[in-house]
C-alpha positions as a Markdown table, in Angstrom:
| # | Residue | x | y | z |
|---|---|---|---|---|
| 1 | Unk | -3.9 | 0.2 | 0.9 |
| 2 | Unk | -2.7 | -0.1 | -2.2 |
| 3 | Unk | -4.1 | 3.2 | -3.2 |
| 4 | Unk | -2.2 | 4.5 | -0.4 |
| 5 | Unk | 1.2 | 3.3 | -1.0 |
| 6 | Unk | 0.8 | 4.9 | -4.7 |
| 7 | Unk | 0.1 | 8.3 | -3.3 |
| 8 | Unk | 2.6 | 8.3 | -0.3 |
| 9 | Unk | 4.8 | 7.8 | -3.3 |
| 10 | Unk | 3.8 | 10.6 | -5.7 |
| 11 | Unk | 3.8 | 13.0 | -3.1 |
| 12 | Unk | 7.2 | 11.7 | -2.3 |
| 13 | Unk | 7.9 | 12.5 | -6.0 |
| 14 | Unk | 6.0 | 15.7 | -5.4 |
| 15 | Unk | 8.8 | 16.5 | -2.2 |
| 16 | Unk | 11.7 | 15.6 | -4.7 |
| 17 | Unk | 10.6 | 17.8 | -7.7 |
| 18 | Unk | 10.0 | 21.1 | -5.3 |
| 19 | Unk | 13.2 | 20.5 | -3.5 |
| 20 | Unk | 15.5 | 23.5 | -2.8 |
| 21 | Unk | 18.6 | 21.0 | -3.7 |
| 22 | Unk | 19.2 | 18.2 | -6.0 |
| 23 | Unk | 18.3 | 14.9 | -4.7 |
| 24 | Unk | 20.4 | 11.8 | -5.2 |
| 25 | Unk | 19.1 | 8.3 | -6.2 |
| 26 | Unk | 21.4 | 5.9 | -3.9 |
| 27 | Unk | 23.9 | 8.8 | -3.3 |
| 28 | Unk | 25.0 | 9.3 | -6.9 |
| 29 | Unk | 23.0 | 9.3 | -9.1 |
| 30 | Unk | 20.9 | 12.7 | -9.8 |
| 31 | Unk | 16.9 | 12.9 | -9.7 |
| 32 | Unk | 16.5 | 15.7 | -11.6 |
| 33 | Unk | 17.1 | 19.4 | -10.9 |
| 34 | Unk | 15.4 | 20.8 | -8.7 |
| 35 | Unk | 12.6 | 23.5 | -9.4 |
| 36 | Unk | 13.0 | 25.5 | -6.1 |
| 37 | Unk | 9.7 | 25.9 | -4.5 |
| 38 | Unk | 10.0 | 26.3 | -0.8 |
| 39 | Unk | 6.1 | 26.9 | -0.3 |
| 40 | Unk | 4.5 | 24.1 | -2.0 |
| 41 | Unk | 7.4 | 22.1 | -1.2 |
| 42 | Unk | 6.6 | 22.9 | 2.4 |
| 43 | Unk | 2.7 | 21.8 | 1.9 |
| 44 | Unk | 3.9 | 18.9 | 0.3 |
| 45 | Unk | 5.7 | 17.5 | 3.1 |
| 46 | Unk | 2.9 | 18.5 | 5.3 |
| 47 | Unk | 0.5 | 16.3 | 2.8 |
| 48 | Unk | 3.2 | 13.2 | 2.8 |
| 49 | Unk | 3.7 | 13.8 | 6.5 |
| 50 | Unk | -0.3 | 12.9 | 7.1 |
| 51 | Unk | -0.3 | 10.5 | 4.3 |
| 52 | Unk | 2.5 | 8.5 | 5.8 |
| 53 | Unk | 1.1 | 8.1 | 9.4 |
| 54 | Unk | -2.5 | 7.2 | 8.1 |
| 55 | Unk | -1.5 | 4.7 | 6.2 |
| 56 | Unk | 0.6 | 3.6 | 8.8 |
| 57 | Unk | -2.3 | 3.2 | 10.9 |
| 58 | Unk | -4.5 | 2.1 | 8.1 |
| 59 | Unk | -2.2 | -0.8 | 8.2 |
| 60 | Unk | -1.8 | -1.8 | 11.3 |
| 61 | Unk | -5.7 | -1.8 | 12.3 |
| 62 | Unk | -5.8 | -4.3 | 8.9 |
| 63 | Unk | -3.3 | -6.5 | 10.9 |
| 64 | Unk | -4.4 | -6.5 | 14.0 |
| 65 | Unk | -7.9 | -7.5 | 12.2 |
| 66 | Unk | -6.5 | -10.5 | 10.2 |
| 67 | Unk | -4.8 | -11.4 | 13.4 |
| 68 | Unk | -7.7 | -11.2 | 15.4 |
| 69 | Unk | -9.8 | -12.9 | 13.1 |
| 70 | Unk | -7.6 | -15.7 | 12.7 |
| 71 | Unk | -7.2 | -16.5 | 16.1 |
| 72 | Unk | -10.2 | -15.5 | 17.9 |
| 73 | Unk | -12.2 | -17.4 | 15.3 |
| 74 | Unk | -10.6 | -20.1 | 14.3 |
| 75 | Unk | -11.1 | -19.7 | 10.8 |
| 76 | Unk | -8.2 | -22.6 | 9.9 |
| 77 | Unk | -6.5 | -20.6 | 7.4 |
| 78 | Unk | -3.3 | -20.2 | 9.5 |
| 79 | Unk | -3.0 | -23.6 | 9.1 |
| 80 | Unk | -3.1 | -24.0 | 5.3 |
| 81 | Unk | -0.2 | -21.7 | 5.8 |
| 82 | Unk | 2.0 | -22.9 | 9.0 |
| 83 | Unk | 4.1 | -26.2 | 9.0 |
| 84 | Unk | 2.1 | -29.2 | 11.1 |
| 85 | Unk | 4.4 | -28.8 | 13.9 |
| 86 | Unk | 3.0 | -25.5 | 14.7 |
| 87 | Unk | -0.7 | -26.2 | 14.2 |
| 88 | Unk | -1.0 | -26.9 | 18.3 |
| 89 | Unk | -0.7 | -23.0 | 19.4 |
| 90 | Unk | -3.2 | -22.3 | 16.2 |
């Protein structure tokens, strides 16, 4: 996932540096200019775009994994990190 998250993030960069318009950091401040390059920019997106959503997933079926794990099996490690008070639903 971590591999992920760096290259949802360069092809982010990737979108920025293609652009047709200068980007802003927070509103003000200016990226860089941009080098005008509506085709690759257009694949670009299309690769961020897929990135994005199977990472998304890739992330969610992690959860859902972890959850499952720690409450269909028992495996005690969500009470190492929930308070005592809570340990009766775990």
């Amino acid at each position: 996932m971590v591999w992920g998250l760096i290259g949802v993030a360069l092809s982010g960069l990737g979108l920025g540096l293609t652009a047709s318009r200068q980007l802003m950091a927070g509103g003000f401040v200016p990226v860089r200019v941009p080098l005008s390059m509506p085709q690759l920019n257009a694949w670009i997106g299309w690769v961020h775009g897929r990135e994005f959503c199977a990472l998304s997933a890739l992330t969610a079926v992690h959860a859902a994994f972890h959850v499952w794990r720690h409450v269909r099996l028992r495996d005690n490690a969500l009470r190492i990190m929930a308070p005592r008070w809570d340990w009766r639903w775990l």
